[in-house]
DOLUM-854999 format. One record per atom (N, C-alpha, C, O): atom name; x, y, z; residue number from 0. Coordinates in steps of 0.001 Angstrom, whole numbers. Atoms other than C-alpha are relative to their C-alpha. Layout:
+------+---------+---------+---------+-----+
! atom !       x !       y !       z !  nr !
+------+---------+---------+---------+-----+
!   CA !       X !       Y !       Z ! NUM !
...
+------+---------+---------+---------+-----+
***
This chain:
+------+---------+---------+---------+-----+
! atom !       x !       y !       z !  nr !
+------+---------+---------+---------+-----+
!    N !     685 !    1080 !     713 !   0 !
!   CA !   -7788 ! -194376 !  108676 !   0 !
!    C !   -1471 !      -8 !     390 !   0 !
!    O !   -1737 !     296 !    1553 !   0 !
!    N !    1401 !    -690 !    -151 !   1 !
!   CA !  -11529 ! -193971 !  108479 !   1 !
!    C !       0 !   -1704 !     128 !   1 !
!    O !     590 !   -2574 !    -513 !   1 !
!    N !     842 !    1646 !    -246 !   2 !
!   CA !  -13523 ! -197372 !  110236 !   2 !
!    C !   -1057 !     460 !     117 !   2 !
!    O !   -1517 !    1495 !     599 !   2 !
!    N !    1768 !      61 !    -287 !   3 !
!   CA !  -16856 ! -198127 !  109987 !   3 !
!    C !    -354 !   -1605 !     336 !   3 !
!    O !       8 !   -2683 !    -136 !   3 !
!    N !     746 !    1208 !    -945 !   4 !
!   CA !  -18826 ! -200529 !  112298 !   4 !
!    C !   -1545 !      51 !    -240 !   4 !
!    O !   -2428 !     881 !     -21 !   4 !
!    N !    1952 !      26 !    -153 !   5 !
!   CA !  -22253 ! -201909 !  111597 !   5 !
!    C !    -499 !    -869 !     683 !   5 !
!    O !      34 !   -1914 !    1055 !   5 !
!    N !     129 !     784 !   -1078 !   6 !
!   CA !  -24527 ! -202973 !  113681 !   6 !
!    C !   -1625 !    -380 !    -113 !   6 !
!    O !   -1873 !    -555 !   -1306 !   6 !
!    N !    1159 !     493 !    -253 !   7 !
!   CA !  -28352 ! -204011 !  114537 !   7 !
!    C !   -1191 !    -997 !    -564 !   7 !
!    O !   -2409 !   -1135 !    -448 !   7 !
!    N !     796 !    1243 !     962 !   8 !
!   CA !  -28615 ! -207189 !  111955 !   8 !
!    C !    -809 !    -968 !    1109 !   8 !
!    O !    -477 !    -842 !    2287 !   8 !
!    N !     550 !    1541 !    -313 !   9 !
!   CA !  -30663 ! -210328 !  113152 !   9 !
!    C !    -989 !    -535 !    -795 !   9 !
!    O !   -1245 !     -89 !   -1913 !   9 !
!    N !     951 !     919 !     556 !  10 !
!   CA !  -33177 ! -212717 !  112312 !  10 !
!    C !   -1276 !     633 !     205 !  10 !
!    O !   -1464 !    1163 !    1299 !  10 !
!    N !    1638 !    -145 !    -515 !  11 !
!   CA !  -37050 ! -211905 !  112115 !  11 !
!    C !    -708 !    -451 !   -1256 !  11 !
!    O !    -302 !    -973 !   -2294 !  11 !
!    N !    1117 !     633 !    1349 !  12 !
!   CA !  -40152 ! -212589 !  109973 !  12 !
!    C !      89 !    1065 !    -700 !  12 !
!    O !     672 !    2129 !    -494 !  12 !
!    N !     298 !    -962 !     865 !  13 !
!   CA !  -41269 ! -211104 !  107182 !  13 !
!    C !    -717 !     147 !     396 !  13 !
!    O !   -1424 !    -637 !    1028 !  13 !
!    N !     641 !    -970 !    -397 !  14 !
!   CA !  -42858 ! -208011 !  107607 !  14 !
!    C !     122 !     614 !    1126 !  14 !
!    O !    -616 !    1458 !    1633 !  14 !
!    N !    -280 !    -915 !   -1190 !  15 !
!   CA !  -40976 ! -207186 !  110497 !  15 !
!    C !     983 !    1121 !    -600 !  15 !
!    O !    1159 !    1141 !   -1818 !  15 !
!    N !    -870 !    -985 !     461 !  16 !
!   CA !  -38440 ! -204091 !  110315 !  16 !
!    C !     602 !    -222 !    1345 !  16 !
!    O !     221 !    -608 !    2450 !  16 !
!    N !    -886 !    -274 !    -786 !  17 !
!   CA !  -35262 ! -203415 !  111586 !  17 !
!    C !    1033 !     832 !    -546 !  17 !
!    O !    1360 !     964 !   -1725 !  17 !
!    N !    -734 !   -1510 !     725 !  18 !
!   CA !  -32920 ! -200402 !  111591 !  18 !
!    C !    1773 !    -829 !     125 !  18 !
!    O !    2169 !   -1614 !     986 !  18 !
!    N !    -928 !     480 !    -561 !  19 !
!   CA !  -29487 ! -201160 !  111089 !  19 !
!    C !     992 !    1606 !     144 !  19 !
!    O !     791 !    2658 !    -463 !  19 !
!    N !    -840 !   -1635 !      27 !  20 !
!   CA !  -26664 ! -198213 !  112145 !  20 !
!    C !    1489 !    -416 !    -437 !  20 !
!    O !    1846 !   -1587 !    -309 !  20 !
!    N !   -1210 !     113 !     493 !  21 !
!   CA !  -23088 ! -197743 !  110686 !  21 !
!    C !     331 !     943 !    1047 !  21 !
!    O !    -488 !    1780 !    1427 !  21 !
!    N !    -705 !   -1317 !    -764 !  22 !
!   CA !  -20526 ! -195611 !  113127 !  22 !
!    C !    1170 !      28 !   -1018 !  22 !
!    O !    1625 !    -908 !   -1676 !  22 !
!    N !   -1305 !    -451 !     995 !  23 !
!   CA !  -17718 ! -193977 !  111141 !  23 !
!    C !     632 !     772 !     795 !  23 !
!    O !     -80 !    1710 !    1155 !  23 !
!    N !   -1450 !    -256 !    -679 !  24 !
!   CA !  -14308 ! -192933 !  113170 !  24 !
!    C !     708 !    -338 !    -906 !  24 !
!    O !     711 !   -1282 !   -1696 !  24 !
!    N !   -1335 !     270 !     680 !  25 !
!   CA !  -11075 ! -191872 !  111930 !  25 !
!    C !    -144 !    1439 !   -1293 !  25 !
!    O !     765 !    1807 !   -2037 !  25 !
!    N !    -109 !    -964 !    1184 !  26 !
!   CA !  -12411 ! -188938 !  109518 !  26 !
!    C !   -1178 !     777 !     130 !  26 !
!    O !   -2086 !     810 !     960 !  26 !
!    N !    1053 !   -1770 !    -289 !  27 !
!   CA !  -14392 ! -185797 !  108934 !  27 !
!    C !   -1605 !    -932 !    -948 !  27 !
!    O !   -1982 !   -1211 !   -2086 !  27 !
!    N !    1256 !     991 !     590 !  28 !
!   CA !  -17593 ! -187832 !  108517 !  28 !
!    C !    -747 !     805 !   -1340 !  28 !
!    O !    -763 !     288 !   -2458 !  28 !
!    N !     308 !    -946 !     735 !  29 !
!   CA !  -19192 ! -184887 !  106705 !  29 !
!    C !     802 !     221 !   -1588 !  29 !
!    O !     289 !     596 !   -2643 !  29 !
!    N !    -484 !     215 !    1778 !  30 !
!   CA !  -16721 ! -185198 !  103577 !  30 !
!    C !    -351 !   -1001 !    -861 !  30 !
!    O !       2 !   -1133 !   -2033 !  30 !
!    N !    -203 !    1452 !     847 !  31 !
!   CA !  -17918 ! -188671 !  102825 !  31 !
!    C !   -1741 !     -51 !    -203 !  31 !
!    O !   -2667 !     195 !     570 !  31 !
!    N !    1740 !     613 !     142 !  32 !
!   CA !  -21337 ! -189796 !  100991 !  32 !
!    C !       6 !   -1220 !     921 !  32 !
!    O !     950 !   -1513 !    1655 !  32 !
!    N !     230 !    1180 !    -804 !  33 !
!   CA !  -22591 ! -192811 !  102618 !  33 !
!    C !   -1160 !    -758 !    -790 !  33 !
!    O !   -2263 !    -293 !   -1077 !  33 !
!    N !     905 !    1134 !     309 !  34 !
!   CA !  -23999 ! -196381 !  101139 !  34 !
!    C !    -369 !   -1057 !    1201 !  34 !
!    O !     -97 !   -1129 !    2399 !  34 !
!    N !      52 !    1388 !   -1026 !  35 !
!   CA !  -25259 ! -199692 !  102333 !  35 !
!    C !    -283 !    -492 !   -1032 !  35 !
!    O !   -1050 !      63 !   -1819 !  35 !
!    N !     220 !     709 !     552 !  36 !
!   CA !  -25027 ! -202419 !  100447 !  36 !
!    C !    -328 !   -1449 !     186 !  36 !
!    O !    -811 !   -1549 !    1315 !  36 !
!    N !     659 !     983 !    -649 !  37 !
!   CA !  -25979 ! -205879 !  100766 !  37 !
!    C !     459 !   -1112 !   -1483 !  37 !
!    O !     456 !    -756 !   -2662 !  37 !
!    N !    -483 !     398 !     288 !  38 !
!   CA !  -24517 ! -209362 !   99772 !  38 !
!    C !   -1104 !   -1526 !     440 !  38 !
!    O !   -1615 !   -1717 !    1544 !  38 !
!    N !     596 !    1221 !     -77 !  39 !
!   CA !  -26306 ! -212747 !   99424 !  39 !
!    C !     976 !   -1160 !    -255 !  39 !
!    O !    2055 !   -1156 !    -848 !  39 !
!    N !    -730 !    1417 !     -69 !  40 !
!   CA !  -25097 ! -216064 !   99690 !  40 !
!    C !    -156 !    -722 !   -1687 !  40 !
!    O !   -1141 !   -1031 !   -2357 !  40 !
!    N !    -215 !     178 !    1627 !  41 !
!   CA !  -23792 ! -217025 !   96165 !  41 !
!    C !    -596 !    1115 !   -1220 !  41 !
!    O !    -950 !     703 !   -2325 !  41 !
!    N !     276 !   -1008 !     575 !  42 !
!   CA !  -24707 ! -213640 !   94704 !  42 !
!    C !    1182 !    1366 !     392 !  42 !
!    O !    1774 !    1729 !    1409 !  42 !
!    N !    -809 !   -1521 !     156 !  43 !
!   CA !  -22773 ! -210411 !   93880 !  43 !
!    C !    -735 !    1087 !     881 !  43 !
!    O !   -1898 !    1433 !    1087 !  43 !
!    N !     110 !   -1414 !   -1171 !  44 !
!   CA !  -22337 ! -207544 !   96353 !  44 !
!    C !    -974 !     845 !    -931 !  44 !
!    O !    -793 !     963 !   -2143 !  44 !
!    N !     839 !   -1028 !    1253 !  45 !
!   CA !  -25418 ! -204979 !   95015 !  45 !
!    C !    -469 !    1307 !    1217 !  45 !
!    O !    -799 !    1309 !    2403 !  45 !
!    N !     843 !   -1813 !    -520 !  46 !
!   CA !  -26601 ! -201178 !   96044 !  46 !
!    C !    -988 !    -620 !     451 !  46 !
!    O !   -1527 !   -1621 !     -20 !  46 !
!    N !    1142 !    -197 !    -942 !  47 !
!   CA !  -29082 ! -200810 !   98692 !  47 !
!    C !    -248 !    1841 !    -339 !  47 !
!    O !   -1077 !    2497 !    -970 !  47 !
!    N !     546 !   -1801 !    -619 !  48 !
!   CA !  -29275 ! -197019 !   99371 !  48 !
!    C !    1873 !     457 !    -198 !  48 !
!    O !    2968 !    -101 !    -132 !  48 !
!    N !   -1225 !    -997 !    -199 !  49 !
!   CA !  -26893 ! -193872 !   99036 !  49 !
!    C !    -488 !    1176 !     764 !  49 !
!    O !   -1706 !    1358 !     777 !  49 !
!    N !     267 !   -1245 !    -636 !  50 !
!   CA !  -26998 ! -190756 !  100973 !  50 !
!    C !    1197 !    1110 !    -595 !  50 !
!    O !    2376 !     829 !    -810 !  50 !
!    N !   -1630 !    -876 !     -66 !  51 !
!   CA !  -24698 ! -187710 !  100286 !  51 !
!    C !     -58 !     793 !    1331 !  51 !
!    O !    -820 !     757 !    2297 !  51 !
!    N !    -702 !    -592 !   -1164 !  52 !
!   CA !  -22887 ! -185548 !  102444 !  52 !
!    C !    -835 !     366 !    1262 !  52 !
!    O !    -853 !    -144 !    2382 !  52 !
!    N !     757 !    -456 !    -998 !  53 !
!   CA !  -25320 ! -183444 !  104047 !  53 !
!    C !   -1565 !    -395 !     104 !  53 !
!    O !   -2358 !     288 !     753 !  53 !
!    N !     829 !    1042 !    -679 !  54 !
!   CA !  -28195 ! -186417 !  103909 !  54 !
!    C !   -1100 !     865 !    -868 !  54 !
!    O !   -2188 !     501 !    -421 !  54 !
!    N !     768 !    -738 !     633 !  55 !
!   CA !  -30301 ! -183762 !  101296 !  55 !
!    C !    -116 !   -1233 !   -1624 !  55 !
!    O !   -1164 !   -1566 !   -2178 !  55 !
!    N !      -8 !    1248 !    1028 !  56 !
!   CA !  -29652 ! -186469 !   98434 !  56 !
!    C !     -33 !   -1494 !     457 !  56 !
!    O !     997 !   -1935 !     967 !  56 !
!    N !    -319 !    1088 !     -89 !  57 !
!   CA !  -30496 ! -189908 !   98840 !  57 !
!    C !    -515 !   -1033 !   -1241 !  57 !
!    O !   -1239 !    -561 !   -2118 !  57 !
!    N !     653 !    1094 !    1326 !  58 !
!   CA !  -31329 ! -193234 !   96238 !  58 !
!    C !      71 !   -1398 !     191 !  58 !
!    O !    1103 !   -1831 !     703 !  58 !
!    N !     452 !     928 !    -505 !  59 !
!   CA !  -32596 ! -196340 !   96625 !  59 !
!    C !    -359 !   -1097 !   -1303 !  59 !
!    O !   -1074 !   -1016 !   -2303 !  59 !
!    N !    -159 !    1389 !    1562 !  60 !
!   CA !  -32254 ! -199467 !   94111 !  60 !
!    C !   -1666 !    -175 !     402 !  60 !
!    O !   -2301 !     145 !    1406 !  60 !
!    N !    1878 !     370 !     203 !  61 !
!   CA !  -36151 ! -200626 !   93126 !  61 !
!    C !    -212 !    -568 !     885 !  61 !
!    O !   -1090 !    -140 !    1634 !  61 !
!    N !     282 !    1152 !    -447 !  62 !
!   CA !  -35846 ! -203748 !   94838 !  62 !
!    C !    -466 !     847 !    1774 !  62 !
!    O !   -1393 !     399 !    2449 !  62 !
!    N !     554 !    -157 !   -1164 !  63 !
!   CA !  -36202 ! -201801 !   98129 !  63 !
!    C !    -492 !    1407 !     387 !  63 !
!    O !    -692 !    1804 !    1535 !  63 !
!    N !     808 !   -1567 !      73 !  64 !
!   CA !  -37663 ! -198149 !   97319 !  64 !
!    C !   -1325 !    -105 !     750 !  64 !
!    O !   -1998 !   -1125 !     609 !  64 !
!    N !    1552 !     -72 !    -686 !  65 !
!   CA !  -40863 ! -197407 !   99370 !  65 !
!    C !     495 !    -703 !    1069 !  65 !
!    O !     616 !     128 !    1970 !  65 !
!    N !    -284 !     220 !   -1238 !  66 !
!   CA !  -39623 ! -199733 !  102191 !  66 !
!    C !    1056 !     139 !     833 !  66 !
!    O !     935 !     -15 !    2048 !  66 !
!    N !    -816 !    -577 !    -867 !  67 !
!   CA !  -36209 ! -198601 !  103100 !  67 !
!    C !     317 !    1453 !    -222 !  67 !
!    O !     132 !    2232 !   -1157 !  67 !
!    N !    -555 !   -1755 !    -119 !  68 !
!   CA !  -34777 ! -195306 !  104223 !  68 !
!    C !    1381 !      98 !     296 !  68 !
!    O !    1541 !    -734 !    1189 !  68 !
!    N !   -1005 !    -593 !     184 !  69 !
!   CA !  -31411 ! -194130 !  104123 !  69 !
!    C !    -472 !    1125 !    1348 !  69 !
!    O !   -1597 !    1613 !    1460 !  69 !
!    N !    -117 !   -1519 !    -256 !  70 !
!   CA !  -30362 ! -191191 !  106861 !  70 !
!    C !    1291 !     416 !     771 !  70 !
!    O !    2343 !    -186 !     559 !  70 !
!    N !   -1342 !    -181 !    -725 !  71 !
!   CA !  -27775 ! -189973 !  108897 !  71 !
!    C !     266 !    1020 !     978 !  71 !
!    O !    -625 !    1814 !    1278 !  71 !
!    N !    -243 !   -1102 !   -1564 !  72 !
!   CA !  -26517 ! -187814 !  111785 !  72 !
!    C !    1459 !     527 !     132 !  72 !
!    O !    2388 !     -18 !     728 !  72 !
!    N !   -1520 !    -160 !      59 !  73 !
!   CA !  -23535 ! -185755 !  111061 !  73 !
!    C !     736 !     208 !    1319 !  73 !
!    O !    1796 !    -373 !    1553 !  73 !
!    N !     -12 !     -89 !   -1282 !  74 !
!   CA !  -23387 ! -184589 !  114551 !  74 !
!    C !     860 !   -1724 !     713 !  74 !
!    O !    1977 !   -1996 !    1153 !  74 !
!    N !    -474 !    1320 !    -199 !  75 !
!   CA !  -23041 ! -188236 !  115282 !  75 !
!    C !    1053 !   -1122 !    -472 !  75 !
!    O !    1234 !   -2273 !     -75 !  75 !
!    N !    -644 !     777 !    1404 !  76 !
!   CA !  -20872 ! -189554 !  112651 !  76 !
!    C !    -754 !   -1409 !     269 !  76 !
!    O !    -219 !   -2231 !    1014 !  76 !
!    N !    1082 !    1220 !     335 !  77 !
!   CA !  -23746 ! -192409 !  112076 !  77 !
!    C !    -805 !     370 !   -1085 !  77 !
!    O !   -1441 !    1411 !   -1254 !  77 !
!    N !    1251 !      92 !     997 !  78 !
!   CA !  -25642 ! -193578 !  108950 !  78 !
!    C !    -785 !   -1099 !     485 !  78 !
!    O !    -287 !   -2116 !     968 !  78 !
!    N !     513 !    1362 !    -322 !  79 !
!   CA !  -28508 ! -195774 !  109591 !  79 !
!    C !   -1173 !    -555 !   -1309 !  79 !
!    O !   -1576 !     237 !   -2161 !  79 !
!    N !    1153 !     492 !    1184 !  80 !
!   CA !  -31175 ! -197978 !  107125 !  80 !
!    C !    -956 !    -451 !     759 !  80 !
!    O !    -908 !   -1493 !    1413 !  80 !
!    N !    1844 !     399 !    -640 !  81 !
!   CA !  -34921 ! -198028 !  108465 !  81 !
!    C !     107 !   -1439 !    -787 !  81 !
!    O !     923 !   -1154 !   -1663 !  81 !
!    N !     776 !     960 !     754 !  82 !
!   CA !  -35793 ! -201236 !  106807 !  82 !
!    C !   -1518 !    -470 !     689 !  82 !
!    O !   -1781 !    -962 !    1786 !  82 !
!    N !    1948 !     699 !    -266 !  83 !
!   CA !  -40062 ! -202047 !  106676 !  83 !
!    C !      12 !   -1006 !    -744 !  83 !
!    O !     608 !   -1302 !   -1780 !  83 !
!    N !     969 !    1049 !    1462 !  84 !
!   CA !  -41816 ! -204639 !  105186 !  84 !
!    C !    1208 !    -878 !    -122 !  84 !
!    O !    1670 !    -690 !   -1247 !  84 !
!    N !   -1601 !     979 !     170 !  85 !
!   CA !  -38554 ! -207051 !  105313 !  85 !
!    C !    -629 !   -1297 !    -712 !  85 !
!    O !   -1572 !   -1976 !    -305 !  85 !
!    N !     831 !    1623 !    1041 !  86 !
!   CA !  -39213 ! -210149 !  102332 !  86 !
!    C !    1280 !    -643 !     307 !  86 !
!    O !    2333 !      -6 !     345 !  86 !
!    N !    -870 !    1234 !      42 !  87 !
!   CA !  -37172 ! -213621 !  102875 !  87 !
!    C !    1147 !     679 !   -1133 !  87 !
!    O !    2330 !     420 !    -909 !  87 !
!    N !   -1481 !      24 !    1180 !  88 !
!   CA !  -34862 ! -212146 !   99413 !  88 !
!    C !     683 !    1635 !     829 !  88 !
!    O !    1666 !    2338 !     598 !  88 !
!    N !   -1121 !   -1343 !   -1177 !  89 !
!   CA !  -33779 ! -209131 !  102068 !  89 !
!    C !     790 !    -664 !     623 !  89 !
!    O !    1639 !     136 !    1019 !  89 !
!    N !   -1298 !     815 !    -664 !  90 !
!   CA !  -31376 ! -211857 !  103782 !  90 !
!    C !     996 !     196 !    -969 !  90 !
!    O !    1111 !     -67 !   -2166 !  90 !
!    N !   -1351 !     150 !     822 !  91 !
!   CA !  -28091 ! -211074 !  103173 !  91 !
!    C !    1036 !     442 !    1099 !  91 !
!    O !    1018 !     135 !    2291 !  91 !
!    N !    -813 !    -448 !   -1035 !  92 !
!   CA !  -25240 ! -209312 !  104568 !  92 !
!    C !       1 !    1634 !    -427 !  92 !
!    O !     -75 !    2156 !   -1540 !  92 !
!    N !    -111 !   -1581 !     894 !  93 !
!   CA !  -25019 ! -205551 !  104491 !  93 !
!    C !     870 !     746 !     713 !  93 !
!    O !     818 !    1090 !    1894 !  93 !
!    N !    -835 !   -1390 !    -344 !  94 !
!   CA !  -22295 ! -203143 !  104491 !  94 !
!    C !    -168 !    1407 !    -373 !  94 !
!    O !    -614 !    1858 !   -1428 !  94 !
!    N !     109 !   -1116 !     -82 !  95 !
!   CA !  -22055 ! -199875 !  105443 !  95 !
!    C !    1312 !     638 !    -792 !  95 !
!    O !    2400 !     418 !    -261 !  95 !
!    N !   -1039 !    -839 !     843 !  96 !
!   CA !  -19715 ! -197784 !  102832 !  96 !
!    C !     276 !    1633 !     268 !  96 !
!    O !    -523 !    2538 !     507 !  96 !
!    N !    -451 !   -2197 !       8 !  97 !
!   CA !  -17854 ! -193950 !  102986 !  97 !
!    C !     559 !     -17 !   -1563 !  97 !
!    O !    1181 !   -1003 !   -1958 !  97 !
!    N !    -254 !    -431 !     958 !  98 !
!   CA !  -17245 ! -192602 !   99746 !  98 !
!    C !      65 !    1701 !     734 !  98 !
!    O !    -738 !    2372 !    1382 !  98 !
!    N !    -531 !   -1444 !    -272 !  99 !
!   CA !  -14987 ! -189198 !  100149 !  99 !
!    C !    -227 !     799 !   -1865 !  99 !
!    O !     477 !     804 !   -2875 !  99 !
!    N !     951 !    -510 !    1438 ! 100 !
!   CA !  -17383 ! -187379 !   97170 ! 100 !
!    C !    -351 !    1085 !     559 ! 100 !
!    O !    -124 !    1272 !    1755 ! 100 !
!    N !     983 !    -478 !    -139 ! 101 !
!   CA !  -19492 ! -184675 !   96898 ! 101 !
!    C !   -1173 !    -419 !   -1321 ! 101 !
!    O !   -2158 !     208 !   -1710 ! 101 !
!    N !     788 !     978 !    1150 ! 102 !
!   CA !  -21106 ! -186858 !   94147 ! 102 !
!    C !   -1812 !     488 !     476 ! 102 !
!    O !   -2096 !    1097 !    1508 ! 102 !
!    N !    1321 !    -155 !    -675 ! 103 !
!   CA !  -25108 ! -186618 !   94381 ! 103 !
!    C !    -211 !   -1481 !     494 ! 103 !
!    O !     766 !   -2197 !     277 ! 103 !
!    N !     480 !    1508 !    -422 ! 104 !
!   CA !  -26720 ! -190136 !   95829 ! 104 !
!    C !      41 !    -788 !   -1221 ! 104 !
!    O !     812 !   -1709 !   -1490 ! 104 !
!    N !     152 !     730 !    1445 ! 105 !
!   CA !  -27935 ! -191075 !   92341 ! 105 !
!    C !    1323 !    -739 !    -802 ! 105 !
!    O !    1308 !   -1735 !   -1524 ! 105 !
!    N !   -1336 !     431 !     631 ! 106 !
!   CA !  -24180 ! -191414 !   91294 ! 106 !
!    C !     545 !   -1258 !     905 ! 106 !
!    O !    1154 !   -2265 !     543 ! 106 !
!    N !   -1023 !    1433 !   -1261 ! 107 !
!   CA !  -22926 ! -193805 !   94402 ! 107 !
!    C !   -1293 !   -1390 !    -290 ! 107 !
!    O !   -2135 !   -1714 !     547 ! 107 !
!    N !     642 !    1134 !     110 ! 108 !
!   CA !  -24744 ! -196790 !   92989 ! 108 !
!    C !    1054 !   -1215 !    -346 ! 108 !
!    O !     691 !   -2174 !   -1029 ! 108 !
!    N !   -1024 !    1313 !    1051 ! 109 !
!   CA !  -21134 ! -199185 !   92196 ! 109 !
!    C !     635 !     531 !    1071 ! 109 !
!    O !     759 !    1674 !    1512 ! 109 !
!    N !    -455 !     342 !    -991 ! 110 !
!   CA !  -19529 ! -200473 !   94701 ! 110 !
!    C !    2124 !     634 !     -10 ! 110 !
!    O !    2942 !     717 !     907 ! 110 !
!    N !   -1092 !    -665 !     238 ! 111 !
!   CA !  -16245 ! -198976 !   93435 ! 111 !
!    C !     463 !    1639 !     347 ! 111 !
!    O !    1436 !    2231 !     812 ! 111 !
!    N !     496 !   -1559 !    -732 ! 112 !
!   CA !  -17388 ! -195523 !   94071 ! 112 !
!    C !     855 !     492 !    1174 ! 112 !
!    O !    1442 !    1567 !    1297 ! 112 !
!    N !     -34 !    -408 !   -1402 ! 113 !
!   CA !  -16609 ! -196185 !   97887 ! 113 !
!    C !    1543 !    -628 !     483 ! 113 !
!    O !    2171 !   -1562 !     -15 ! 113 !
!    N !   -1512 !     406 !      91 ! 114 !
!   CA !  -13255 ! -196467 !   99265 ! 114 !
!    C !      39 !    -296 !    1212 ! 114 !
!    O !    1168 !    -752 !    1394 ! 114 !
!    N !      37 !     745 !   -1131 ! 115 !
!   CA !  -13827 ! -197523 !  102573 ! 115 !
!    C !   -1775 !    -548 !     752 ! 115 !
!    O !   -2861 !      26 !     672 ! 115 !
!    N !    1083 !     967 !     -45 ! 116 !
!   CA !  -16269 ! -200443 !  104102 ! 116 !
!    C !     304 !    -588 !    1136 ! 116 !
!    O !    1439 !    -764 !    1577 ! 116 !
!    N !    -191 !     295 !   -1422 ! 117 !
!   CA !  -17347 ! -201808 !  107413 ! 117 !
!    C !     -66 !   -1342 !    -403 ! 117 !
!    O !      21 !   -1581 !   -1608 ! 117 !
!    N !     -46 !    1309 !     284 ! 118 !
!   CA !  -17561 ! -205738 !  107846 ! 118 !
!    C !    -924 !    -875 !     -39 ! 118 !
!    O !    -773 !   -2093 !    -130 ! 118 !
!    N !    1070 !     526 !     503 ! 119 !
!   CA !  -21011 ! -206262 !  107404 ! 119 !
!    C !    -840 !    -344 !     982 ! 119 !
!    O !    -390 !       9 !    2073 ! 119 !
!    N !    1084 !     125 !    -943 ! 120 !
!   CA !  -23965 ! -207270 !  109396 ! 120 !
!    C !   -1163 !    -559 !     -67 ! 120 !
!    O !   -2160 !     161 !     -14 ! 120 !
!    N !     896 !     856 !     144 ! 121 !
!   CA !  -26151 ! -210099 !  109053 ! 121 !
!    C !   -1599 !     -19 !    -123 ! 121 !
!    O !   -2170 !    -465 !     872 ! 121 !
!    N !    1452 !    -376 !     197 ! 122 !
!   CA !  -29715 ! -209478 !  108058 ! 122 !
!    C !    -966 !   -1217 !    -593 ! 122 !
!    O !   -1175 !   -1214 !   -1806 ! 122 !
!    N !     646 !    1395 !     162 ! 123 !
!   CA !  -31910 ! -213114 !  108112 ! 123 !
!    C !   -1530 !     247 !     108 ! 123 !
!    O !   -2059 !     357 !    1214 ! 123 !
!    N !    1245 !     232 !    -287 ! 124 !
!   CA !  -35591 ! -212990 !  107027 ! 124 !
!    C !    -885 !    -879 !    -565 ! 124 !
!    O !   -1094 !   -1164 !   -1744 ! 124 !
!    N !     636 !    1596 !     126 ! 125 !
!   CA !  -37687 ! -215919 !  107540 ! 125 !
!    C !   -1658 !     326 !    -796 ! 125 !
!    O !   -2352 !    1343 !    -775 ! 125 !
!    N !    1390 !       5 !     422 ! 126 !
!   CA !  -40944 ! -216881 !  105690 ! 126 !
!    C !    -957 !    -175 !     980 ! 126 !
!    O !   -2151 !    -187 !     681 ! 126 !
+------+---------+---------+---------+-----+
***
């Protein structure tokens, strides 16, 4: 059974950054693309970032192109999200997803895609 744990949410201002990391145990990390998505309070779960397999494809919804990054460490079985430039509508919650694909990034944008999901990780930024 493939788990994933995320980790390095908290609170800060805007315009601070913070990275958050996913660990994935339980499976050949390397078969699975990798998302992060992100969930607001009275809003629908939406795409952040995708990566594929070997971290050569990645894609990034508008809302946070230019300030986050997607990457990963197969070595490690870890994906992590740089986030810069963090705005008050970046609070949410964000999970880390495995999708067992060789899909490109561009395709893992729907949350259906991914067939296993960590339990999320609190990301609060203040005005």
């Amino acid at each position: 059974q493939v788990q994933l744990v995320e980790s390095g949410g908290g609170l800060v201002q805007a315009g601070d950054s913070l990275r958050l990391s996913c660990a994935v145990s339980g499976g050949t990390f390397s078969q699975y693309a990798m998302g992060w998505f992100r969930q607001a309070p009275g809003k629908e779960r939406e795409f952040v970032a995708a990566i594929g397999r070997t971290g050569s494809s990645t894609y990034y919804s508008d809302s946070v192109k230019g300030r986050f990054t997607i990457s990963r460490d197969n070595a490690k079985n870890m994906v992590y999200l740089q986030m810069n430039s963090l705005k008050p509508e970046d609070t949410a919650v964000y999970y880390c997803a495995a999708a067992e694909t060789n899909l490109a990034a561009r395709l893992l944008t729907t949350a259906a895609r991914y067939g296993y999901w960590g339990q999320g990780t609190q990301v609060t930024v203040s005005s």
